[in-house]
PyMOL Python script that loads the backbone (N, CA, C, O; Angstrom):
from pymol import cmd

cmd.read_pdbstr("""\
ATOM      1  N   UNK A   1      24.921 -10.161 -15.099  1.00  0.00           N
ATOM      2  CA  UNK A   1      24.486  -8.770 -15.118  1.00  0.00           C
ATOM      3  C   UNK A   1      23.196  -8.607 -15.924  1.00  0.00           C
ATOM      4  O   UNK A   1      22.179  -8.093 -15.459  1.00  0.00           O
ATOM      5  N   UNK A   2      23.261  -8.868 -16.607  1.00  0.00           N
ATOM      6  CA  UNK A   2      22.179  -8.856 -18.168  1.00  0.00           C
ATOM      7  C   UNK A   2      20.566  -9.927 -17.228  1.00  0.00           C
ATOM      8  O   UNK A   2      19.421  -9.602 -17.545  1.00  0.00           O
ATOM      9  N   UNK A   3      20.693 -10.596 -16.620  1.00  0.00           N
ATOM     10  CA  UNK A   3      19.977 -10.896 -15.958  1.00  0.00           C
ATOM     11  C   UNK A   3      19.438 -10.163 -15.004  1.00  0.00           C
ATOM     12  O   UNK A   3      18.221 -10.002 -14.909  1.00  0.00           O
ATOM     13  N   UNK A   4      20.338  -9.627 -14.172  1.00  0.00           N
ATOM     14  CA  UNK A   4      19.597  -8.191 -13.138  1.00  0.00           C
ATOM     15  C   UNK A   4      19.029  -7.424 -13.807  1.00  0.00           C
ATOM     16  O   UNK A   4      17.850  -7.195 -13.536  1.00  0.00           O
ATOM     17  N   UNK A   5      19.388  -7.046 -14.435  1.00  0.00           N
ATOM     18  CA  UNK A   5      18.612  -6.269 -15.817  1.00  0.00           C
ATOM     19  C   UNK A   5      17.338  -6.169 -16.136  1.00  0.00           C
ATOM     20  O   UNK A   5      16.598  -5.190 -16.221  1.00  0.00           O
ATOM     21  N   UNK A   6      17.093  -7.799 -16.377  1.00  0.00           N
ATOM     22  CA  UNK A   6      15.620  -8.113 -16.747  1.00  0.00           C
ATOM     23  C   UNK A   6      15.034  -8.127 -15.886  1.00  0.00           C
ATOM     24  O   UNK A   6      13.901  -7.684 -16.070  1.00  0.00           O
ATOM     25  N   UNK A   7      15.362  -8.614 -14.411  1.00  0.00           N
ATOM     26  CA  UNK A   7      14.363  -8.906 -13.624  1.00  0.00           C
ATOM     27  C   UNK A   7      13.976  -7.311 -12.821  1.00  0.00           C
ATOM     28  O   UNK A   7      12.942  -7.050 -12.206  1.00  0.00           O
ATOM     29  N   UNK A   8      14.809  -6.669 -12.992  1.00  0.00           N
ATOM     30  CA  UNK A   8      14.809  -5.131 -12.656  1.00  0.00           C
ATOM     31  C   UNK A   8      13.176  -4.551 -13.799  1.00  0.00           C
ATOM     32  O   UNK A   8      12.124  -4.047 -13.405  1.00  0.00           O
ATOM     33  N   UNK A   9      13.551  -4.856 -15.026  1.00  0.00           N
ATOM     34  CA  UNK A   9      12.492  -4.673 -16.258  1.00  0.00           C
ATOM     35  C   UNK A   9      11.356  -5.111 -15.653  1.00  0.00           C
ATOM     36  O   UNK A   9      10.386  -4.358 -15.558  1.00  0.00           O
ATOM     37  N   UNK A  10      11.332  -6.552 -15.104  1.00  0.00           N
ATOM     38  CA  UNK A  10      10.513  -7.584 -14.661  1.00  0.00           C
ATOM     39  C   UNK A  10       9.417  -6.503 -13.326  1.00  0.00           C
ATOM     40  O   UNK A  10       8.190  -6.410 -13.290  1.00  0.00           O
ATOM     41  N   UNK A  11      10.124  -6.055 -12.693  1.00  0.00           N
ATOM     42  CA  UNK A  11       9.177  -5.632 -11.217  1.00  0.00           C
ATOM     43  C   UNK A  11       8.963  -4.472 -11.561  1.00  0.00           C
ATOM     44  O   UNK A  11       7.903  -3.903 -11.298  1.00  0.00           O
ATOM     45  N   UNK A  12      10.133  -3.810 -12.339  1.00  0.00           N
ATOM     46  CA  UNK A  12       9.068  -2.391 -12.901  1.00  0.00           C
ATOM     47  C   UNK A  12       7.955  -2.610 -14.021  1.00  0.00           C
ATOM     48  O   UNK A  12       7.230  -1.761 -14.540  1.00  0.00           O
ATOM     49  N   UNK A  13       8.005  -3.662 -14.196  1.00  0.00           N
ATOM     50  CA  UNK A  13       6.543  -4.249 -15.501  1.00  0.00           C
ATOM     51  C   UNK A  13       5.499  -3.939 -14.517  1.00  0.00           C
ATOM     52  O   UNK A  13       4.586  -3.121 -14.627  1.00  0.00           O
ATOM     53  N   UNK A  14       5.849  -4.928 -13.279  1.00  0.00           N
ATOM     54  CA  UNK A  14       4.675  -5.549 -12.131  1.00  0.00           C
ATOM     55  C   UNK A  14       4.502  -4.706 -10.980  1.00  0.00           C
ATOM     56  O   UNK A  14       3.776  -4.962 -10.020  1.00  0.00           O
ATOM     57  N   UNK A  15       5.564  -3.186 -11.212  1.00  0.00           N
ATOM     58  CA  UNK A  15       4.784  -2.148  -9.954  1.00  0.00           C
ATOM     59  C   UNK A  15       4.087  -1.264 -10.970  1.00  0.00           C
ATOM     60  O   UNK A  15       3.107  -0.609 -10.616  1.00  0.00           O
ATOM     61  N   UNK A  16       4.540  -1.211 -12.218  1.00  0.00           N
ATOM     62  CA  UNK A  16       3.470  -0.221 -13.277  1.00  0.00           C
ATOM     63  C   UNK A  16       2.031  -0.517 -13.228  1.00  0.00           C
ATOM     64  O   UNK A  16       1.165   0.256 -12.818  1.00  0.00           O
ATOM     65  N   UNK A  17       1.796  -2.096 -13.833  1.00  0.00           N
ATOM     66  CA  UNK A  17       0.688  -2.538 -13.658  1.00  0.00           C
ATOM     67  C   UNK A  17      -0.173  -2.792 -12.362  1.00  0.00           C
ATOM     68  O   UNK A  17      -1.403  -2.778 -12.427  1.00  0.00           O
ATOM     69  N   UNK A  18       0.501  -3.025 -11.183  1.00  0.00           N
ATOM     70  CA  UNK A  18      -0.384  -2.626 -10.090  1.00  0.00           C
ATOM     71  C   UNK A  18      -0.985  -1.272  -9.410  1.00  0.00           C
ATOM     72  O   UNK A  18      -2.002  -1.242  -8.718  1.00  0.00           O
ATOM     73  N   UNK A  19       0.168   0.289  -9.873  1.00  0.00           N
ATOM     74  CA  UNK A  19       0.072   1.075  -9.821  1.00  0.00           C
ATOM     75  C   UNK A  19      -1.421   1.397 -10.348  1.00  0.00           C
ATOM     76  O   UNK A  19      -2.352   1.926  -9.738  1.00  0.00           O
ATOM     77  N   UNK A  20      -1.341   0.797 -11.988  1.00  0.00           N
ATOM     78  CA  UNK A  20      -2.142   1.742 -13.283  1.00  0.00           C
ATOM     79  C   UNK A  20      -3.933   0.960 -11.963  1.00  0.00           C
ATOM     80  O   UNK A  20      -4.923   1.569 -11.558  1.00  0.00           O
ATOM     81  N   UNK A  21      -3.528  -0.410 -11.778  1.00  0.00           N
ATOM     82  CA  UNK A  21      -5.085  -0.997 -11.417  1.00  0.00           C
ATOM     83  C   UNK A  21      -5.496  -0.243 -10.238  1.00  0.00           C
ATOM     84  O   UNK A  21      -6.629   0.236 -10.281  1.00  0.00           O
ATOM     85  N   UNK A  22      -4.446   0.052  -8.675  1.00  0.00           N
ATOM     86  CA  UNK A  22      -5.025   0.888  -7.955  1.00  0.00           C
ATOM     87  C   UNK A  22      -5.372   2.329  -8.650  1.00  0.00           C
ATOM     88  O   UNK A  22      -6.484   2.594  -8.193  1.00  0.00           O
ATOM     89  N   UNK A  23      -5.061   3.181  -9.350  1.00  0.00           N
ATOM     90  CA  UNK A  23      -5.043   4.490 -10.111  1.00  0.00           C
ATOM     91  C   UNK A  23      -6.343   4.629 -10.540  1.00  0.00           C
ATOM     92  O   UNK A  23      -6.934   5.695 -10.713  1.00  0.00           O
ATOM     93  N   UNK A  24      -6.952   3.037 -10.776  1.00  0.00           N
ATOM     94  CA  UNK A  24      -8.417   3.340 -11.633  1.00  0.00           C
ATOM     95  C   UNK A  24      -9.316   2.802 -10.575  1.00  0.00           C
ATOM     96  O   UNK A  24     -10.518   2.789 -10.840  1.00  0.00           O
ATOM     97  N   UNK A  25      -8.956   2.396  -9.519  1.00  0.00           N
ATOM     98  CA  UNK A  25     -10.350   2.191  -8.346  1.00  0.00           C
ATOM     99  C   UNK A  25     -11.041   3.671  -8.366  1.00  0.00           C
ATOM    100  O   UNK A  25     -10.719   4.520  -9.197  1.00  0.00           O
ATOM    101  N   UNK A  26     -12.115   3.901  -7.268  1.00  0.00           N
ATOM    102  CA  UNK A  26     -12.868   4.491  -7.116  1.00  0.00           C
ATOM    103  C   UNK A  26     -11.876   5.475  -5.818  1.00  0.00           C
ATOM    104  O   UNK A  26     -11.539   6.640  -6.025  1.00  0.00           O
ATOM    105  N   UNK A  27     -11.595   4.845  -4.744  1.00  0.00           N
ATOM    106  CA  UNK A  27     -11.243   5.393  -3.700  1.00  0.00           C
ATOM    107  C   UNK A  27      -9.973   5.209  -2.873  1.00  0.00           C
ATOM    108  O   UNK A  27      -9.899   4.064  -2.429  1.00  0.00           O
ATOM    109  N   UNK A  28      -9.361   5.681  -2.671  1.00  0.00           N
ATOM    110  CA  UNK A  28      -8.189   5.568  -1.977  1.00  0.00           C
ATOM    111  C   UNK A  28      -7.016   6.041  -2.376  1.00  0.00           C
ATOM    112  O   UNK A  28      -7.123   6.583  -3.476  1.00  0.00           O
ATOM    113  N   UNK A  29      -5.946   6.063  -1.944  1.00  0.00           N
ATOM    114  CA  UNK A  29      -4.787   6.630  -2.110  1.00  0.00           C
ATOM    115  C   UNK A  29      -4.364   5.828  -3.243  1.00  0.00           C
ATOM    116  O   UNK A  29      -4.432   4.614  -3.051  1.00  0.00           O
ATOM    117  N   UNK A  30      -3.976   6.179  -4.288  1.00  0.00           N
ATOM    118  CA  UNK A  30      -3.705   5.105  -5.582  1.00  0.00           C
ATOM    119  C   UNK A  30      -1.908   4.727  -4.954  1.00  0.00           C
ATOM    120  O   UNK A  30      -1.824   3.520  -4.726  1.00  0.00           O
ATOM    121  N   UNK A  31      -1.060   5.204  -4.767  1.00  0.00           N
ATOM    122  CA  UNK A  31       0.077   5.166  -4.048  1.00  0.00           C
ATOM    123  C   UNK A  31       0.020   4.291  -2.699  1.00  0.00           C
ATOM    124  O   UNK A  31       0.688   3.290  -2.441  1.00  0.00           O
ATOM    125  N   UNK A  32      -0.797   4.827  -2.033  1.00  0.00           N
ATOM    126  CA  UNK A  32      -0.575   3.731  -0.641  1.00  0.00           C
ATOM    127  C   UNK A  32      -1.083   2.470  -0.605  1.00  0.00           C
ATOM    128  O   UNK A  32      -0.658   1.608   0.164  1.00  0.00           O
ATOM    129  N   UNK A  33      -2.359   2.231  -1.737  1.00  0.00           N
ATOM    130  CA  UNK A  33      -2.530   1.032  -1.831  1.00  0.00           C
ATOM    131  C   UNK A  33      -1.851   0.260  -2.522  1.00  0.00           C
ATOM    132  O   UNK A  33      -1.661  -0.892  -2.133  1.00  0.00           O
ATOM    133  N   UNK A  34      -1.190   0.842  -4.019  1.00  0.00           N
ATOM    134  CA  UNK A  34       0.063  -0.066  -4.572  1.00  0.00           C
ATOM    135  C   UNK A  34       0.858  -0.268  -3.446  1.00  0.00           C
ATOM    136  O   UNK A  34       0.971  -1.442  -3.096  1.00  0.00           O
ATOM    137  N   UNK A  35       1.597   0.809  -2.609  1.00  0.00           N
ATOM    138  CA  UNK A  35       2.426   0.360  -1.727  1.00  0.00           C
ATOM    139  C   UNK A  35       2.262  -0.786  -0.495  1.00  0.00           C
ATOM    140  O   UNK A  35       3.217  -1.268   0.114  1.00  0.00           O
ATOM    141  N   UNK A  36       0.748  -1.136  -0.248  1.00  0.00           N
ATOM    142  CA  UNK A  36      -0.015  -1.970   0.649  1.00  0.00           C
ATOM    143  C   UNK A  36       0.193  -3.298   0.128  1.00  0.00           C
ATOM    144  O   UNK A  36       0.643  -4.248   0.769  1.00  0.00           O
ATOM    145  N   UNK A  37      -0.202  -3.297  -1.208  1.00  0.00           N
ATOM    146  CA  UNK A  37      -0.426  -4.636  -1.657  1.00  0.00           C
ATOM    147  C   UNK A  37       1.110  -5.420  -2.075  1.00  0.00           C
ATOM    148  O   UNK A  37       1.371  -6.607  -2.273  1.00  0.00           O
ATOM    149  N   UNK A  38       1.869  -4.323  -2.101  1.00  0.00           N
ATOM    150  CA  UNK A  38       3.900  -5.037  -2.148  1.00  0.00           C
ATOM    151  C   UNK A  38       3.689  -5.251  -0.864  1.00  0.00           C
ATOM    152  O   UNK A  38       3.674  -6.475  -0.733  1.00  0.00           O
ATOM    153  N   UNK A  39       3.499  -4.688   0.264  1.00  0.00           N
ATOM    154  CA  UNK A  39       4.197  -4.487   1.632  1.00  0.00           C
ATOM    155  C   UNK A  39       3.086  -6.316   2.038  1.00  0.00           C
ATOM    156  O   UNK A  39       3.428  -7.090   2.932  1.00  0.00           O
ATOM    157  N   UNK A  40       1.972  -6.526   1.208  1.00  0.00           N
ATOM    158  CA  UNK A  40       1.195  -7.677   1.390  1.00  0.00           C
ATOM    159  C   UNK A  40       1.571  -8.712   0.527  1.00  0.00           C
ATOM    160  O   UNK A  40       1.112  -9.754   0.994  1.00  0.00           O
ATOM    161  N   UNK A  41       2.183  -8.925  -0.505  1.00  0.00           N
ATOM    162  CA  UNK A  41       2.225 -10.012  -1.547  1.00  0.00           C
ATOM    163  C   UNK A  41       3.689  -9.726  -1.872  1.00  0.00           C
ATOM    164  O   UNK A  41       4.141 -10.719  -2.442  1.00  0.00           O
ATOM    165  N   UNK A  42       4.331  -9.064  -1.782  1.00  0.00           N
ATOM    166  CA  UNK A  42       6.215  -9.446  -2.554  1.00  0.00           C
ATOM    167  C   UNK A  42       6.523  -9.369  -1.321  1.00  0.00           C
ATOM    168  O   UNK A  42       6.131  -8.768  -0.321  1.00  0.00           O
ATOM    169  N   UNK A  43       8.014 -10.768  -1.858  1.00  0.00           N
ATOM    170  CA  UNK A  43       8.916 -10.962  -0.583  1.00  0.00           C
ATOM    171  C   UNK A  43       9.846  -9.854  -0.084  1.00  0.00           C
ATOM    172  O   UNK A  43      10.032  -8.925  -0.870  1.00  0.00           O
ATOM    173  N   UNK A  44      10.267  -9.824   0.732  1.00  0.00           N
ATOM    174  CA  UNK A  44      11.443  -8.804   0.748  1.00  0.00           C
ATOM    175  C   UNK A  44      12.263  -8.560   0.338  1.00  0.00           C
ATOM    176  O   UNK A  44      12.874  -7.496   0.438  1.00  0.00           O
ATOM    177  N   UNK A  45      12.630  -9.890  -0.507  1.00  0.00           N
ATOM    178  CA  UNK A  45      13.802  -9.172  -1.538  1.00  0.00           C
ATOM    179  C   UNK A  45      13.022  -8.607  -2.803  1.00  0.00           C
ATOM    180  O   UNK A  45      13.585  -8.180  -3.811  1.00  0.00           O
ATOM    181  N   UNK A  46      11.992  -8.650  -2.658  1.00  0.00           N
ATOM    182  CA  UNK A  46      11.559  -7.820  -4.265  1.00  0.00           C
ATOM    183  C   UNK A  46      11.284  -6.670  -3.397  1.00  0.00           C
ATOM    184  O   UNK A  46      12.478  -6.375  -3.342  1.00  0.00           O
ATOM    185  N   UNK A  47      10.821  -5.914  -2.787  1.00  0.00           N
ATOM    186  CA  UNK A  47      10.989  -4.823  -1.890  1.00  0.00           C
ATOM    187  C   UNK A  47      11.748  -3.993  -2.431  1.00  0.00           C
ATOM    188  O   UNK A  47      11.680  -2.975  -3.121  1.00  0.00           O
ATOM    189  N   UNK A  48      12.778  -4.910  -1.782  1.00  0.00           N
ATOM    190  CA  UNK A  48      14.516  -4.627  -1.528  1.00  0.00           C
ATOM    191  C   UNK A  48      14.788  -3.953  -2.482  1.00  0.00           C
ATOM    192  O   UNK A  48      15.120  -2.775  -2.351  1.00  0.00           O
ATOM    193  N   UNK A  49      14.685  -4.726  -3.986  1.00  0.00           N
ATOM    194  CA  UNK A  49      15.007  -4.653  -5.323  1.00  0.00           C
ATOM    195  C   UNK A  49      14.315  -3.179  -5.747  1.00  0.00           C
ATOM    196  O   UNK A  49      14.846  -2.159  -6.184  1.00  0.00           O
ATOM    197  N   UNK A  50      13.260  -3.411  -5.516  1.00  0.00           N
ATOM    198  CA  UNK A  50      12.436  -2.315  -6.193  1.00  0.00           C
ATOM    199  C   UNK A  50      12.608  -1.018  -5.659  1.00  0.00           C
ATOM    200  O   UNK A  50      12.255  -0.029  -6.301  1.00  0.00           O
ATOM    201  N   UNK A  51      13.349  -0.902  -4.041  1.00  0.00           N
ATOM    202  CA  UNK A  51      13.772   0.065  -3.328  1.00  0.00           C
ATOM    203  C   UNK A  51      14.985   0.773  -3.958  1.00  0.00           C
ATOM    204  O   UNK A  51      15.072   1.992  -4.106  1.00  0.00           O
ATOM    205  N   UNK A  52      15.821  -0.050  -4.276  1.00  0.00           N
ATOM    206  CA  UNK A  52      17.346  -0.033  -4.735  1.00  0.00           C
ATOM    207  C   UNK A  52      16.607   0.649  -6.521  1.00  0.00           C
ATOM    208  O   UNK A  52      16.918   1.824  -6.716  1.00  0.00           O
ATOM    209  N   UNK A  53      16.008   0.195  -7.317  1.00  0.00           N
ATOM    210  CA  UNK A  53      15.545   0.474  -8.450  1.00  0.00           C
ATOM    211  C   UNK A  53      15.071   2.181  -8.220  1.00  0.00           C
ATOM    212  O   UNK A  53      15.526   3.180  -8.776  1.00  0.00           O
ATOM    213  N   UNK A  54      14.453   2.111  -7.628  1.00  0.00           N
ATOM    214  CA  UNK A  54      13.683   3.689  -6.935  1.00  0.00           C
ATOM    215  C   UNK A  54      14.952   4.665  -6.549  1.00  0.00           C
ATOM    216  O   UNK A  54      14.958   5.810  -7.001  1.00  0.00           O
ATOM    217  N   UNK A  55      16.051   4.193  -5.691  1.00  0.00           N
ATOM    218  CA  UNK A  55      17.383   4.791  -5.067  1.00  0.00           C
ATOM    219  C   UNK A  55      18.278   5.080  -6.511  1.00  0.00           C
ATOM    220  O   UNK A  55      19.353   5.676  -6.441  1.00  0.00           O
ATOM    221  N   UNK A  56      17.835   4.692  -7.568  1.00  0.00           N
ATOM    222  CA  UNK A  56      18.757   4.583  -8.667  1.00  0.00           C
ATOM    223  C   UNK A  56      18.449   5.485  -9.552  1.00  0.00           C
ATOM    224  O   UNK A  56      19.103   5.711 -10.570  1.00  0.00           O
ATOM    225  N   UNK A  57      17.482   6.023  -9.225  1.00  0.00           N
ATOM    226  CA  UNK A  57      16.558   6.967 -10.294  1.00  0.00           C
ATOM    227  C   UNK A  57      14.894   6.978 -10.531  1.00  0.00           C
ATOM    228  O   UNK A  57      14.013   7.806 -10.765  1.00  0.00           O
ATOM    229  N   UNK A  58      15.038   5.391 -10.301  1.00  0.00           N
ATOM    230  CA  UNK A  58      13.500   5.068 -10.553  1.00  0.00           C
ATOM    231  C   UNK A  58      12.971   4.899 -12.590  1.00  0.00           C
ATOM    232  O   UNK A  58      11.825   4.951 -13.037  1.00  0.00           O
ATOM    233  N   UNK A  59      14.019   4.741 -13.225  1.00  0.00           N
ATOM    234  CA  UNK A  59      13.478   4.742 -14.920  1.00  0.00           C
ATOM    235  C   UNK A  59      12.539   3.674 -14.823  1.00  0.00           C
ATOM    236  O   UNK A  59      12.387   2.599 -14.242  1.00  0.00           O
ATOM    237  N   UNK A  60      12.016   4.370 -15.579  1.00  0.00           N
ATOM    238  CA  UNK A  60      10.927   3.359 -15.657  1.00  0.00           C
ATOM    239  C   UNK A  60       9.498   3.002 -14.928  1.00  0.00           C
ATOM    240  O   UNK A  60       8.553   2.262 -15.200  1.00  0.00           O
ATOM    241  N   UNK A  61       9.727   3.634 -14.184  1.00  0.00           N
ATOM    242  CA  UNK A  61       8.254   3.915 -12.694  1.00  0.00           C
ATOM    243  C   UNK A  61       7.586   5.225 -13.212  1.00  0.00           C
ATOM    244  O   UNK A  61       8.055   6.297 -13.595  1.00  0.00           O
ATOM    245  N   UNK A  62       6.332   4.748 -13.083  1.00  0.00           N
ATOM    246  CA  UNK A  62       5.100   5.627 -13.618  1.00  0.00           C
ATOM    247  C   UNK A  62       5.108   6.646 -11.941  1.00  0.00           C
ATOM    248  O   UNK A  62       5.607   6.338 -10.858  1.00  0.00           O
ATOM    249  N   UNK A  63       4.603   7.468 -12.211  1.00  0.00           N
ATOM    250  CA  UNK A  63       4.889   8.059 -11.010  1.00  0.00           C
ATOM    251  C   UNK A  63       3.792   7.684  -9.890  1.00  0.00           C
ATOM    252  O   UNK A  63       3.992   8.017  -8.722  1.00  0.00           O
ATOM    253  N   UNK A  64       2.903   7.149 -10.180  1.00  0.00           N
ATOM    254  CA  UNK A  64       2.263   6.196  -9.016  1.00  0.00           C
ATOM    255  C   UNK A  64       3.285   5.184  -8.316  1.00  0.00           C
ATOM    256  O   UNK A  64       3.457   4.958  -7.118  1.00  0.00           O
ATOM    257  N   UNK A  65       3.939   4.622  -9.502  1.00  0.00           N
ATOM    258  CA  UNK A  65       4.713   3.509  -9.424  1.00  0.00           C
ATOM    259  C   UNK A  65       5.901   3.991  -7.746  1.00  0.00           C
ATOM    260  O   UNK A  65       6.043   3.433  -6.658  1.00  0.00           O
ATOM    261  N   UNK A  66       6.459   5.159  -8.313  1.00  0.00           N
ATOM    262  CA  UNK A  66       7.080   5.970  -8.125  1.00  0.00           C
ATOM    263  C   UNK A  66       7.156   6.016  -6.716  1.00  0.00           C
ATOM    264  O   UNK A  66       8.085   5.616  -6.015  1.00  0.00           O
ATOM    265  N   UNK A  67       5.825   6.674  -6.275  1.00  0.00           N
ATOM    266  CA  UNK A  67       5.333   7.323  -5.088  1.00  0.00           C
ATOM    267  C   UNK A  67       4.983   6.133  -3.833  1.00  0.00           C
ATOM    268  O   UNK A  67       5.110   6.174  -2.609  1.00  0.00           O
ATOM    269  N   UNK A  68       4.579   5.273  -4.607  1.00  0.00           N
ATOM    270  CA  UNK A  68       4.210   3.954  -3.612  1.00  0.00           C
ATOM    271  C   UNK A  68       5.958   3.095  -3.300  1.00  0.00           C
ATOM    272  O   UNK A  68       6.201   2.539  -2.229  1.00  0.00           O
ATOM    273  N   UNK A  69       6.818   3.153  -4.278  1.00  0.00           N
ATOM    274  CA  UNK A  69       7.993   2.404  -4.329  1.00  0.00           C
ATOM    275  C   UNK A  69       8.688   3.188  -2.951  1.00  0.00           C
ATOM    276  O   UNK A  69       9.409   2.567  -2.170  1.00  0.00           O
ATOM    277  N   UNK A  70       8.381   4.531  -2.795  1.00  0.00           N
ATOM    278  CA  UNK A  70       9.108   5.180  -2.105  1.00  0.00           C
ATOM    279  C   UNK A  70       8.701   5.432  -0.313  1.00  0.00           C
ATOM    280  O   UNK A  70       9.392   5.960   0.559  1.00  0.00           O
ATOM    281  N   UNK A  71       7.398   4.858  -0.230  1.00  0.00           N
ATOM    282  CA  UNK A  71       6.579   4.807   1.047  1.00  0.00           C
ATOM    283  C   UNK A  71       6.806   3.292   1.677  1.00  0.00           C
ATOM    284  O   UNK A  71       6.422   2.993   2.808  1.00  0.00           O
ATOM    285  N   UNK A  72       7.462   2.409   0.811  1.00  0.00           N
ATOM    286  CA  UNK A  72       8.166   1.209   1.347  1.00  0.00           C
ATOM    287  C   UNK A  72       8.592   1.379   2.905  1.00  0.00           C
ATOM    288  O   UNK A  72       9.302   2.358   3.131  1.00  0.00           O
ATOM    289  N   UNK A  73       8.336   0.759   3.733  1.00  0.00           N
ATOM    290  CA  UNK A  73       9.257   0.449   4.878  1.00  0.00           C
ATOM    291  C   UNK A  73      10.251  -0.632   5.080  1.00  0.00           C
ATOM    292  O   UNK A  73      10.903  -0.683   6.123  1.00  0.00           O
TER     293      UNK A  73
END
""", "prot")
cmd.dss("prot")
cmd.show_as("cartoon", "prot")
cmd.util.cbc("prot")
cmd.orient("prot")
């Protein structure tokens, strides 16, 4: 358990920080491109995970984080 835990900690570390880097480009949807670059670089079970994390409340998701976690397909 205590392990799901962390790695839960773990992808909300790594959708914050991709969130905060699209947030400070110049142009684009700061949300759809975090959500672009999961839907391009994490497997589906981190998806999955981060979907289920989002379905749970979302603690911990910046609300970029937030908004892109939730445009998942």
């Amino acid at each position: 358990m205590q392990g799901e835990n962390k790695q839960a900690e773990k992808l909300v570390r790594m959708t914050n920080q991709i969130a905060t880097f699209f947030a400070t480009q110049p142009s684009g949807d700061p949300a759809e491109r975090t959500a672009g670059h999961l839907r391009d670089t994490w497997s589906p079970q981190m998806r999955r995970d981060l979907k289920a994390i989002l379905a749970e409340g979302g603690e911990g998701l910046s609300p970029v984080a937030k908004d892109a976690a939730g445009r998942l397909a």
